[in-house]
Short mmCIF file of the C-alpha atoms (twelve columns), coordinates in Angstrom:
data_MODEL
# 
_entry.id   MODEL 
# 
loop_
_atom_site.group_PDB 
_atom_site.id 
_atom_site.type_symbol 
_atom_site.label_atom_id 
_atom_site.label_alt_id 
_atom_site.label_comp_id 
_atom_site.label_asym_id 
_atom_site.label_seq_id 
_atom_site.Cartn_x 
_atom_site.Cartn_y 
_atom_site.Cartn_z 
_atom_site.pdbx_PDB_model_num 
ATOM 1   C CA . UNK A 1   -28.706 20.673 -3.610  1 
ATOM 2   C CA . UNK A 2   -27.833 23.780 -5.939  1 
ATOM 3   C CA . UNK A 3   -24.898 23.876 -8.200  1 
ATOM 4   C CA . UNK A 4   -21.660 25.054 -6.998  1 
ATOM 5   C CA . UNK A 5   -18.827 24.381 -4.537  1 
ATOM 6   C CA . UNK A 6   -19.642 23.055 -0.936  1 
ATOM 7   C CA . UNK A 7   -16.905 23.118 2.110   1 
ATOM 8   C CA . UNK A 8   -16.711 20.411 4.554   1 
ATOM 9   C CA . UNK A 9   -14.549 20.461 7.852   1 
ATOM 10  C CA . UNK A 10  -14.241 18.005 11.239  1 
ATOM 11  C CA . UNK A 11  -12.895 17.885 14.389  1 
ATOM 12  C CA . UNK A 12  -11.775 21.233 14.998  1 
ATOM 13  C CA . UNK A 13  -11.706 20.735 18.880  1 
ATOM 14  C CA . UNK A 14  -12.274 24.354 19.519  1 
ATOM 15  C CA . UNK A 15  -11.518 26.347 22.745  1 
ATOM 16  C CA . UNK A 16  -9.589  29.117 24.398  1 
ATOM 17  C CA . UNK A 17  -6.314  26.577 24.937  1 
ATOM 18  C CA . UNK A 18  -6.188  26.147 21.167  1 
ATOM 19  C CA . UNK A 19  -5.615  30.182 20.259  1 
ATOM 20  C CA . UNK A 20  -4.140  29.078 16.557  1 
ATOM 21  C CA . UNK A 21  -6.564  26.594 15.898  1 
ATOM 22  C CA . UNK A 22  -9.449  29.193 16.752  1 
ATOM 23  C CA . UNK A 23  -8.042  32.020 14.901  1 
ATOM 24  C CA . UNK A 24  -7.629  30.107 11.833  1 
ATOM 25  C CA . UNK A 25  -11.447 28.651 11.785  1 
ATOM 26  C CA . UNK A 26  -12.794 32.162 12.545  1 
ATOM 27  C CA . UNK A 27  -10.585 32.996 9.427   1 
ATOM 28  C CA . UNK A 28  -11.732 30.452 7.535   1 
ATOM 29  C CA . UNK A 29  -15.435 31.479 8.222   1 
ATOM 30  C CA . UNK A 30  -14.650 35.476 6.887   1 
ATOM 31  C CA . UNK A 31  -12.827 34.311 3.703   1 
ATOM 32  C CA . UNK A 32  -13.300 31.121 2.108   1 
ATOM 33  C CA . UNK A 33  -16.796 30.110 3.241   1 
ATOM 34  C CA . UNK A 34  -18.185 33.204 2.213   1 
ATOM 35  C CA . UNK A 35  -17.795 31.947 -1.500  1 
ATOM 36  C CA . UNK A 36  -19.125 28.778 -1.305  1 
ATOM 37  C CA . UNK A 37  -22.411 27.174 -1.567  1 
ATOM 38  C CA . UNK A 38  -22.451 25.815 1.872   1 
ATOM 39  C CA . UNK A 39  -20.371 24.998 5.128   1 
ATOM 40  C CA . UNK A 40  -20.866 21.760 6.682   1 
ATOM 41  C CA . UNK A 41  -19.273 20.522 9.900   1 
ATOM 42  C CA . UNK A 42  -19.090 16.998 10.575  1 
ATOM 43  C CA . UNK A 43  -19.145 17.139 14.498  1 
ATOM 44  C CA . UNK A 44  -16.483 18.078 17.096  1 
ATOM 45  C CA . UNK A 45  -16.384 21.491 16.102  1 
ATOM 46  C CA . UNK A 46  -15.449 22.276 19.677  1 
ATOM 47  C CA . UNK A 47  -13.907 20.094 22.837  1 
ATOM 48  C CA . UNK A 48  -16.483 19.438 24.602  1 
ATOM 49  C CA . UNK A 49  -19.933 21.392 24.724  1 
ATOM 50  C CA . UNK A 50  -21.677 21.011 28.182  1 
ATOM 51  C CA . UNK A 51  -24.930 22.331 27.136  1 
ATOM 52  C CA . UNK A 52  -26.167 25.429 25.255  1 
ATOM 53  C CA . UNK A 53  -26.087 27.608 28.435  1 
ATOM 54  C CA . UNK A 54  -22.524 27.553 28.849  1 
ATOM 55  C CA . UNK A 55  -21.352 31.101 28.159  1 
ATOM 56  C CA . UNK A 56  -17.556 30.221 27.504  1 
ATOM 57  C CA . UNK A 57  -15.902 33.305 25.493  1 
ATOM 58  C CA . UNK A 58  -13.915 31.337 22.887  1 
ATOM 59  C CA . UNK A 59  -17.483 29.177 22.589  1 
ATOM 60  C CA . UNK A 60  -19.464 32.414 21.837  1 
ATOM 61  C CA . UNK A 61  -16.770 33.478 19.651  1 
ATOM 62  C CA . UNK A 62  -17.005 30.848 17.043  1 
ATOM 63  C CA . UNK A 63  -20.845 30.983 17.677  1 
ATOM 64  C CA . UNK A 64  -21.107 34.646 16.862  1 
ATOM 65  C CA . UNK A 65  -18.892 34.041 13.904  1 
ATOM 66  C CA . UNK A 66  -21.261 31.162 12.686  1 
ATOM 67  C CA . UNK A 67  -23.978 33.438 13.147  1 
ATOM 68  C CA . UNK A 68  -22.234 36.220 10.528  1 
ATOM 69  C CA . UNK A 69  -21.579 33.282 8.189   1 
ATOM 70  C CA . UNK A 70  -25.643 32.340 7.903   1 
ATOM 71  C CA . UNK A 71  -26.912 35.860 7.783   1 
ATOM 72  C CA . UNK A 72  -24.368 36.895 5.087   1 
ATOM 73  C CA . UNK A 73  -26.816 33.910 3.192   1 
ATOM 74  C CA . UNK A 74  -24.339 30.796 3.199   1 
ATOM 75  C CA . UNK A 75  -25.878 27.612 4.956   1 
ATOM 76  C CA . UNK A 76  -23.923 25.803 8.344   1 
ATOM 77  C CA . UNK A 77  -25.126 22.310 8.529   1 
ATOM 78  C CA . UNK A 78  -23.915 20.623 11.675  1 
ATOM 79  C CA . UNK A 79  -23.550 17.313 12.907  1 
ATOM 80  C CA . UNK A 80  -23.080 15.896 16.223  1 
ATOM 81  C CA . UNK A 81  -19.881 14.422 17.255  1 
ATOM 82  C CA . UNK A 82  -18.481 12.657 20.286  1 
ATOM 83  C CA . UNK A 83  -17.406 15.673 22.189  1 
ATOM 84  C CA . UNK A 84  -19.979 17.783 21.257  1 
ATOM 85  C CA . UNK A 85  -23.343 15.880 21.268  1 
ATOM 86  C CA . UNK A 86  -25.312 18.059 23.353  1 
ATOM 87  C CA . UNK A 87  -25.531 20.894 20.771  1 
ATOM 88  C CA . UNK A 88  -28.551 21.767 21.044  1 
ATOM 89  C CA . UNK A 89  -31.452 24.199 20.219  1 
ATOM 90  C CA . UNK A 90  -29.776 27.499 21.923  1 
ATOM 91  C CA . UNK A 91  -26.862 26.747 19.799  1 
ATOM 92  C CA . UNK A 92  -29.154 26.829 16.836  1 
ATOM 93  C CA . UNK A 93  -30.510 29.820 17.674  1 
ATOM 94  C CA . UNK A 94  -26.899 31.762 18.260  1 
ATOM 95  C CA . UNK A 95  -25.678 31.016 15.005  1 
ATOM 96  C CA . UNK A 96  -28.006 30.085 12.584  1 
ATOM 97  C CA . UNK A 97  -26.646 26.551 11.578  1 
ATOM 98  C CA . UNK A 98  -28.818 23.857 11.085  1 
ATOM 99  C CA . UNK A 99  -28.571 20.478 13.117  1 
ATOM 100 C CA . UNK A 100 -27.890 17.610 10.695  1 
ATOM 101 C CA . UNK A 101 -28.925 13.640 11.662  1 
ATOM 102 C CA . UNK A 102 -26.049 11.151 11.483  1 
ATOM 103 C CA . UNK A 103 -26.017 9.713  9.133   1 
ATOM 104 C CA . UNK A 104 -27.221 12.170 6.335   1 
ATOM 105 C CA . UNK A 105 -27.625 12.091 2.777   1 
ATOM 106 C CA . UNK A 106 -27.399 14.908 0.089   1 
ATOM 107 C CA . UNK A 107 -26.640 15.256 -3.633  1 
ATOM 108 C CA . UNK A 108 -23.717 17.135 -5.154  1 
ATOM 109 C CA . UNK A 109 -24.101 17.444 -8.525  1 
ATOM 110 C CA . UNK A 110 -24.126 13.601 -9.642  1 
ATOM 111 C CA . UNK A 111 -23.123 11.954 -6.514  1 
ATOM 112 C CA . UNK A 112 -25.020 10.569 -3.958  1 
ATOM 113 C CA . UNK A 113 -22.953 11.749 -0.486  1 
ATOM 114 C CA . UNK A 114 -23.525 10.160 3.091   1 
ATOM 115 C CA . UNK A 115 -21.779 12.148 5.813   1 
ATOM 116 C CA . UNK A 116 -21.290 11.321 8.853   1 
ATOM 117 C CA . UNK A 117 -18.788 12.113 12.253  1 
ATOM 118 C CA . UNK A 118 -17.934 8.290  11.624  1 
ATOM 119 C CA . UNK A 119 -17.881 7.236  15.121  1 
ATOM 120 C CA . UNK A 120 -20.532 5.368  14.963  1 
ATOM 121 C CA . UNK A 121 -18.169 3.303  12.365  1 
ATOM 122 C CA . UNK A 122 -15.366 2.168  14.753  1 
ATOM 123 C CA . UNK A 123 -17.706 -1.007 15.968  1 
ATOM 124 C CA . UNK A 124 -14.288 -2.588 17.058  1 
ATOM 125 C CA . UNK A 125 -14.223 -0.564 19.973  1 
ATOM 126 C CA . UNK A 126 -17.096 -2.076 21.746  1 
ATOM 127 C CA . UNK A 127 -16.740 -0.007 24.566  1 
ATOM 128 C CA . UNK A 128 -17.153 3.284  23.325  1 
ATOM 129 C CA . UNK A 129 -19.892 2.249  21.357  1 
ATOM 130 C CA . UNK A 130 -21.695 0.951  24.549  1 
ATOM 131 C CA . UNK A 131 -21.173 4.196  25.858  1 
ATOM 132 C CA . UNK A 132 -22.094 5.996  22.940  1 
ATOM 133 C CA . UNK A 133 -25.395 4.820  23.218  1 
ATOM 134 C CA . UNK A 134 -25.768 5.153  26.813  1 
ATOM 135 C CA . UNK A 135 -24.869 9.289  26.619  1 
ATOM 136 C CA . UNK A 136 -27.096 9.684  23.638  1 
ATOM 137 C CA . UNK A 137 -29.630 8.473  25.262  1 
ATOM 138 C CA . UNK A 138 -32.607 11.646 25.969  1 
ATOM 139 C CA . UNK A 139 -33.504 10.531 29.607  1 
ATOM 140 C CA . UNK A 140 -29.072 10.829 30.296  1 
ATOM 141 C CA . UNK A 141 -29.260 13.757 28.187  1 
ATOM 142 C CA . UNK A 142 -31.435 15.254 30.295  1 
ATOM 143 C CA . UNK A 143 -30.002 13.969 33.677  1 
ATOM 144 C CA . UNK A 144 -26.852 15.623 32.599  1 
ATOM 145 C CA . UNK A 145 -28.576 19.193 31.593  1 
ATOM 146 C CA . UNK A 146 -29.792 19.028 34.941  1 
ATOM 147 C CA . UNK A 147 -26.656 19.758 37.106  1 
ATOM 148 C CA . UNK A 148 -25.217 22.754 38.115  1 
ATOM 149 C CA . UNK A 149 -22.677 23.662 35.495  1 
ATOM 150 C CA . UNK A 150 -19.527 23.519 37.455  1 
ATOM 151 C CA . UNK A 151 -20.789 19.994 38.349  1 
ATOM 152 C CA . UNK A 152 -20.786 19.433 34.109  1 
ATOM 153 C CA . UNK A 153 -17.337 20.990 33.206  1 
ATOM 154 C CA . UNK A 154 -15.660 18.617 36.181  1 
ATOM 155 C CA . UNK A 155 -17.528 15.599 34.920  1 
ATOM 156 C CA . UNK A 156 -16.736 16.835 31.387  1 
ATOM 157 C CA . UNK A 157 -12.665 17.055 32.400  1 
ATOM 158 C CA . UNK A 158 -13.081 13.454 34.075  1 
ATOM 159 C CA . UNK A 159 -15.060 11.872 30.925  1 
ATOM 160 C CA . UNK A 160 -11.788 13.219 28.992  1 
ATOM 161 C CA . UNK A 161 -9.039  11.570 30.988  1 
ATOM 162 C CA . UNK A 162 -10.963 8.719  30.978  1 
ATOM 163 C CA . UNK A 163 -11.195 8.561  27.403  1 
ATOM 164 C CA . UNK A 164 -7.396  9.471  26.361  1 
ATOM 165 C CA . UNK A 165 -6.527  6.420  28.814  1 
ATOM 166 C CA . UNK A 166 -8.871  4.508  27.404  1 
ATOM 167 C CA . UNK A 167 -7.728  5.140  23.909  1 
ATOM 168 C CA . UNK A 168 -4.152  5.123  24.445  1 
ATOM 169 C CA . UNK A 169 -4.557  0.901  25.100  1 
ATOM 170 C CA . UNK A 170 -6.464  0.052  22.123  1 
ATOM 171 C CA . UNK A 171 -4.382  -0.724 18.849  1 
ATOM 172 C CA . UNK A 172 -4.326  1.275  15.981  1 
ATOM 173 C CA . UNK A 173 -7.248  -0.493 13.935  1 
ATOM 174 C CA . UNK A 174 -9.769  -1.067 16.691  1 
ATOM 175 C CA . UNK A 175 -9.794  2.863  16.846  1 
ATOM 176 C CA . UNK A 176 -10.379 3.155  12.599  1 
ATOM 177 C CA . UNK A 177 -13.967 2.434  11.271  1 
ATOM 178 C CA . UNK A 178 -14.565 -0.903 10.575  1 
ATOM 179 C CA . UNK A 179 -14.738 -1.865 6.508   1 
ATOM 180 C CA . UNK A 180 -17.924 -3.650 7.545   1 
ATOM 181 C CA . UNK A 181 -19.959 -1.286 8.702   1 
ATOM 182 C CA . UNK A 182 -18.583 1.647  5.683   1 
ATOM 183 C CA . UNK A 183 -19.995 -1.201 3.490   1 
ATOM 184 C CA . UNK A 184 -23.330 -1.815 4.965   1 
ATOM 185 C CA . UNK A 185 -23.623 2.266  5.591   1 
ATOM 186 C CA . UNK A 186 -22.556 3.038  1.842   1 
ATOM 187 C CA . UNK A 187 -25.200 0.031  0.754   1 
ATOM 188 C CA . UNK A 188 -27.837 1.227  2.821   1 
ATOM 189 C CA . UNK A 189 -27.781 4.523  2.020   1 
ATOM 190 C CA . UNK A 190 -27.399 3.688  -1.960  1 
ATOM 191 C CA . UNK A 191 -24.552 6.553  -2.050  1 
ATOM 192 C CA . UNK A 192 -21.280 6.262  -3.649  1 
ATOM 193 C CA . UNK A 193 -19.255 8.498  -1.428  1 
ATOM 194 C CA . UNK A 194 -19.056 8.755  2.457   1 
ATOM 195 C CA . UNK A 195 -17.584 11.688 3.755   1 
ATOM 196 C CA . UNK A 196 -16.453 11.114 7.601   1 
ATOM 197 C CA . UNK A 197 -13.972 12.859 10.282  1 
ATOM 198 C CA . UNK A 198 -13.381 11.341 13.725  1 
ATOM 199 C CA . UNK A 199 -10.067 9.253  12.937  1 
ATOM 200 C CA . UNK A 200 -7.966  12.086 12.653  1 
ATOM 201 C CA . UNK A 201 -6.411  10.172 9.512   1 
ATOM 202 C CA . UNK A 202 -7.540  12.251 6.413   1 
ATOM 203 C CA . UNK A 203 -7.140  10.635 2.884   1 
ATOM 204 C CA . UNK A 204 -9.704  9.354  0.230   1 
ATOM 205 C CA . UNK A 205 -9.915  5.441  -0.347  1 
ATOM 206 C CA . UNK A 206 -11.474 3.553  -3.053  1 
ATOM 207 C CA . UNK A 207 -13.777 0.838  -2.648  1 
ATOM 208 C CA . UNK A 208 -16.379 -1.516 -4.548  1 
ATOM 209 C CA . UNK A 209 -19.514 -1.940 -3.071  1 
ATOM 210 C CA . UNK A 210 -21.885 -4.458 -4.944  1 
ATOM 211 C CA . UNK A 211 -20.021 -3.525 -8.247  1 
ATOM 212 C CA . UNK A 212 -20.192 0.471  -8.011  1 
ATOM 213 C CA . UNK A 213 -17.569 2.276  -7.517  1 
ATOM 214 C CA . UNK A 214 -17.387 4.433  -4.151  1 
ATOM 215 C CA . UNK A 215 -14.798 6.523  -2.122  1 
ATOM 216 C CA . UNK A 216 -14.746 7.350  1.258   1 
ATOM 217 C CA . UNK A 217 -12.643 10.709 2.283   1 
ATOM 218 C CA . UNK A 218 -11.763 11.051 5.454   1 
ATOM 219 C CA . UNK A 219 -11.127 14.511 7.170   1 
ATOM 220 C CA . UNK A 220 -8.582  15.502 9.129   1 
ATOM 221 C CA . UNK A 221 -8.621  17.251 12.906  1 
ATOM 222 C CA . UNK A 222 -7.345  20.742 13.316  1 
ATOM 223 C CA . UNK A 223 -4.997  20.451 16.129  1 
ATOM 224 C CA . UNK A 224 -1.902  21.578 14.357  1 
ATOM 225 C CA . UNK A 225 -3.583  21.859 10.866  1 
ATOM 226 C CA . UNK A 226 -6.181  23.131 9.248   1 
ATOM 227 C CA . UNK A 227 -8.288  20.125 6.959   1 
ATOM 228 C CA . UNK A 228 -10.631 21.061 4.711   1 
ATOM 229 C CA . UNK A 229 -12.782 19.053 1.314   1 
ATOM 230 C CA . UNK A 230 -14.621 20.708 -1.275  1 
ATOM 231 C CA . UNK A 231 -16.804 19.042 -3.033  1 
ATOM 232 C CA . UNK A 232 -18.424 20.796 -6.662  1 
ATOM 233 C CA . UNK A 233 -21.264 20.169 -8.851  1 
ATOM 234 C CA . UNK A 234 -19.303 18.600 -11.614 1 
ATOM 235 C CA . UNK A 235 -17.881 15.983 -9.458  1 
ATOM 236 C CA . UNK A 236 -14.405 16.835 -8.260  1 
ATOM 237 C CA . UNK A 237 -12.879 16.763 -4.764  1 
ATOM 238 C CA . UNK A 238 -9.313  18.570 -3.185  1 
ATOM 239 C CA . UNK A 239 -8.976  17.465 0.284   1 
ATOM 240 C CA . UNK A 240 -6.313  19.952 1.748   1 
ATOM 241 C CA . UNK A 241 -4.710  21.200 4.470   1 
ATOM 242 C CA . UNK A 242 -4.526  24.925 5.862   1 
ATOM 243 C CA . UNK A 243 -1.125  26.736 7.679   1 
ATOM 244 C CA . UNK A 244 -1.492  27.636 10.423  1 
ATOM 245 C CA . UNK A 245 0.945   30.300 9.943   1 
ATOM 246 C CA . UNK A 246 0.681   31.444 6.323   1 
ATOM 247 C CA . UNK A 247 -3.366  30.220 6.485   1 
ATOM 248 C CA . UNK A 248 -2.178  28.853 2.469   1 
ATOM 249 C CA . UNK A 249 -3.686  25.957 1.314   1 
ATOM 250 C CA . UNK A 250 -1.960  22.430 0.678   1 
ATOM 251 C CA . UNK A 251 -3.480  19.522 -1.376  1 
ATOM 252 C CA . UNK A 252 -4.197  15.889 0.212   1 
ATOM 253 C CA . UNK A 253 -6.170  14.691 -2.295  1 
ATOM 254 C CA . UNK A 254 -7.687  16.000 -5.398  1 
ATOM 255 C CA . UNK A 255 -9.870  14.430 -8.405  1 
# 
């Protein structure tokens, strides 16, 4: 990828009950991604997306804003997350963002990066992941795009409250990724950093895998918080955190 500074966010949960958390992203897209390299989000940007031809106002907000962000000339690279998997090709065409495959693989300067929502990395939870590949599935995918879409935001509300009360019995570590699989995906992908959301625990950890030294930095959600990484060309990381009210920035984690 060019030289230069690239911005990485996840879990954002956007909608019209989060006002702060939607002003602050839309904020984020006039001011501080204009001067980088390149914006990539790292899936659940919003809720819950029900397909590409729901016209929800806070929805087409961010979208329009997205779609600013690309023709002033700086890339959006998107991934899928758990809430918002059926992004799909009318999203792509509203805001000019690019669809990314998770996992993914790029170059920043001298590192070798593999992002990903990091969902697919909590293999303790054996029933999500059962359902995760059920719902990503094309012939559900399609089933789904099918109904009428009050019939989709109803399911949508049920699929929620199922999953809160499904999540609220699990321990603490069957809900984190699994060392394992960070491992195996770090290996695979012969990258020395993974860059991940989902957990909603931000923080960078150290790891050896097969005698190199790698990190994996986790992102944080933006349900009270902004959370935000840059990564530049010469190698360094700050993970921090944006106010809400004063929209300053905080470190989490810089090298």
């Amino acid at each position: 990828m060019p030289p230069g500074r690239y911005l990485f966010v996840s879990d954002l949960h956007l909608d019209g009950s989060a006002p702060q958390a939607l002003q602050a992203f839309l904020s984020f897209l006039e001011g501080e991604a204009r001067a980088s390299q390149g914006l990539f989000i790292l899936g659940d940007l919003f809720e819950s997306w029900i397909g590409d031809d729901d016209a929800d106002p806070a929805r087409q907000q961010v979208c329009a804003a997205l779609k600013s962000l690309t023709e002033a000339g700086i890339a959006c690279r998107v991934q899928h997350g758990n809430r918002d998997f059926l992004l799909g090709a009318g999203f792509v065409r509203r805001t000019g963002c690019e669809l990314l495959p998770d996992p993914h693989v790029i170059q920043v300067g001298r590192r070798r990066v593999v992002l990903s929502h990091g969902d697919a990395l909590c293999t303790r939870d054996v029933a999500y992941q059962r359902f995760r590949r059920v719902v990503r599935t094309p012939l559900v995918q399609r089933g789904w795009l099918s109904l009428p879409l009050a019939a989709r935001r109803g399911l949508a509300a049920s699929l929620r409250r199922r999953s809160r009360r499904h999540t609220r019995k699990l321990p603490q570590d069957i809900m984190d990724v699994t060392p394992a699989a960070v491992t195996q995906l770090l290996r695979r992908c012969a990258a020395d950093l993974l860059v991940h959301g989902h957990t909603h625990r931000p923080g960078v950890h150290h790891l050896d895998v097969d005698g190199r030294a790698c990190a994996r930095i986790v992102l944080g959600d933006w349900y009270e918080q902004g959370s935000v990484l840059e990564l530049r060309g010469d190698g360094g990381h700050d993970l921090r955190v944006i106010s809400w009210r004063t929209q300053s920035a905080r470190d989490q984690g810089r090298e």
